[in-house]
C-alpha positions in Angstrom: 80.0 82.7 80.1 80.1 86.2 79.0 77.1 87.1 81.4 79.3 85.8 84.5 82.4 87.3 83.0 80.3 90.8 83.1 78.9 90.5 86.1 82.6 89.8 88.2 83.8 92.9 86.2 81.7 94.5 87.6 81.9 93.3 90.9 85.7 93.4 91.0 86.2 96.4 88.5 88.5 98.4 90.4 91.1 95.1 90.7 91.0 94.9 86.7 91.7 98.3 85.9 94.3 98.0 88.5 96.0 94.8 86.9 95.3 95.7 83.1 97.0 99.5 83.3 99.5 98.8 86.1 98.1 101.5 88.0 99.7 102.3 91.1 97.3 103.3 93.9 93.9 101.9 92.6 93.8 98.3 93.6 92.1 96.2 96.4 94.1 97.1 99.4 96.3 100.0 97.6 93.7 103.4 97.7 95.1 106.6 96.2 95.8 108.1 99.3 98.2 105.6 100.6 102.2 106.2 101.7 103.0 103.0 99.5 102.1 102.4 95.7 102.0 99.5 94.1 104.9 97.7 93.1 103.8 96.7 90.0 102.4 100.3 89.6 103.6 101.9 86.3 104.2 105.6 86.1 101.3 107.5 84.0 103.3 108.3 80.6 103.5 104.1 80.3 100.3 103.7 81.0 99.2 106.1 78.1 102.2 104.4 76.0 100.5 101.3 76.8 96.8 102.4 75.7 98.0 103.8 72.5 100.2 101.1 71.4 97.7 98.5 72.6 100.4 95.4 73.4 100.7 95.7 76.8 97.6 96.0 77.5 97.1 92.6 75.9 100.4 91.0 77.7 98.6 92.2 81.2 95.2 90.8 80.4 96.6 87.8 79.3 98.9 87.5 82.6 95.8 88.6 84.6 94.3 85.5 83.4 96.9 83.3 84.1 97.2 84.8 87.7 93.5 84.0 88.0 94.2 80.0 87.4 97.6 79.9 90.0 95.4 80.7 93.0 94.7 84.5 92.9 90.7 83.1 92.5 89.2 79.7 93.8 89.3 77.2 91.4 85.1 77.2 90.6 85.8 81.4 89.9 88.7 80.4 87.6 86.5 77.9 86.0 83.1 79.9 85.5 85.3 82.6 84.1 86.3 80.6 81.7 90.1 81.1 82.3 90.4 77.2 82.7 88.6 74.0 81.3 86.7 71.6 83.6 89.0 68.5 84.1 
């Protein structure tokens, strides 16, 4: 599981450092030059409050993983991931 997990990070790596740091112009449709950020984008200084302080970065992986199970990823992704047991 951790070789599949490693292997869609890497495959998908701008998307997670996009949902784990909030960033505001580096996710799948949102490039740094665009007109519109993100608008779950957080400014830089919380984003460095956020590394230092280590919490949120938790709280967004763990909603990242719940996003991944309510239909952000097919179900077999969601499943080979990890993020939810077989039924």
């Amino acid at each position: 599981m951790f070789a599949t997990r490693m292997r869609y990070g890497l495959k998908y790596w701008r998307l997670a450092i996009h949902l784990l740091f909030k960033t505001k112009h580096f996710g799948v449709n949102n490039r740094w030059w665009s007109s519109q950020p993100s608008s779950i984008g957080w400014h830089w200084y919380r984003i460095v409050l956020g590394i230092v302080t280590v919490v949120p970065i938790w709280r967004n992986y763990q909603s990242m993983k719940v996003r991944s199970c309510l239909g952000w990823l097919p179900e077999a992704e969601c499943i080979a991931l990890g993020f939810k047991p077989k039924a």
